[in-house]
C-alpha positions as CSV (number, residue, x, y, z in Angstrom):
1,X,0.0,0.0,0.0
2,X,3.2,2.1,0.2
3,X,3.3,2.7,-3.4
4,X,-0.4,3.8,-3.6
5,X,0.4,6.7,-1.4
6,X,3.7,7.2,-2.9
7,X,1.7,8.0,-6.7
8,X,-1.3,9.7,-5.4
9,X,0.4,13.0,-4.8
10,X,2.0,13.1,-8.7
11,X,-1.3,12.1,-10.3
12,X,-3.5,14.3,-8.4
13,X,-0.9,17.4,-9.4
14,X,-0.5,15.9,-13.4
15,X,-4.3,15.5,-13.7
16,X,-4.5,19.6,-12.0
17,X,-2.1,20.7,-14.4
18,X,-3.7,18.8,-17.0
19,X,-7.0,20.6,-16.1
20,X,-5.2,24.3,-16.1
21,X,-3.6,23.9,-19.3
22,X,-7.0,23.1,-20.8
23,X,-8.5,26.0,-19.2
24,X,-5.7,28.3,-21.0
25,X,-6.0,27.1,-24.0
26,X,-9.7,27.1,-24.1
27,X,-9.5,30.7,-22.8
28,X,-7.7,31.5,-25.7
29,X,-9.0,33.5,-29.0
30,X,-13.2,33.8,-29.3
31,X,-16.0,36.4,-28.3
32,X,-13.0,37.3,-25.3
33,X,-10.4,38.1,-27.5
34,X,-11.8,41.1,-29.1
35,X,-12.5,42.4,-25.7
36,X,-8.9,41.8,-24.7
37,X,-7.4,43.1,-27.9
38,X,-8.9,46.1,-27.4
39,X,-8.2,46.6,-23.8
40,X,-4.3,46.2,-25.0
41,X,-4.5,48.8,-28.1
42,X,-6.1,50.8,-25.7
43,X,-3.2,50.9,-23.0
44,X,-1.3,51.2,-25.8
45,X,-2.4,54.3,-27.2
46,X,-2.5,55.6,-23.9
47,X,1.0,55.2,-23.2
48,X,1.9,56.4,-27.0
49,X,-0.1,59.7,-25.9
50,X,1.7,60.1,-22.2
51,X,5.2,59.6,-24.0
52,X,4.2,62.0,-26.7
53,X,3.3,65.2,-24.7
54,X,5.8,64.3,-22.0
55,X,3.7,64.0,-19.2
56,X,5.5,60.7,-17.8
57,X,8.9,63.0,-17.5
58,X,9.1,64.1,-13.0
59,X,8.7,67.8,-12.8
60,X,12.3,69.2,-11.5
């Protein structure tokens, strides 16, 4: 019975990490990813705009 406890641990973690890969990949792309895509390019113009006008340099 030694070796039953000895592979429980590894299974239970492979069959989690199984589970969490599937959940990223499934995750991935879809009705979400337009929403996240557009979050980003948003940030990004954001950031674009800050460094443009300077606003990100500390006032001296």
């Amino acid at each position: 019975m030694d070796y039953v406890s000895a592979l429980v641990p590894p299974v239970v973690m492979a069959a989690l990490f199984i589970g969490v890969i599937v959940t990223i990949v499934k995750s991935q792309g879809g009705a979400n990813k337009a929403k996240e895509d557009a979050a980003v390019d948003a940030t990004l113009a954001r950031a674009e705009q800050v460094e443009q006008t300077g606003l990100d340099r500390p006032v001296s």
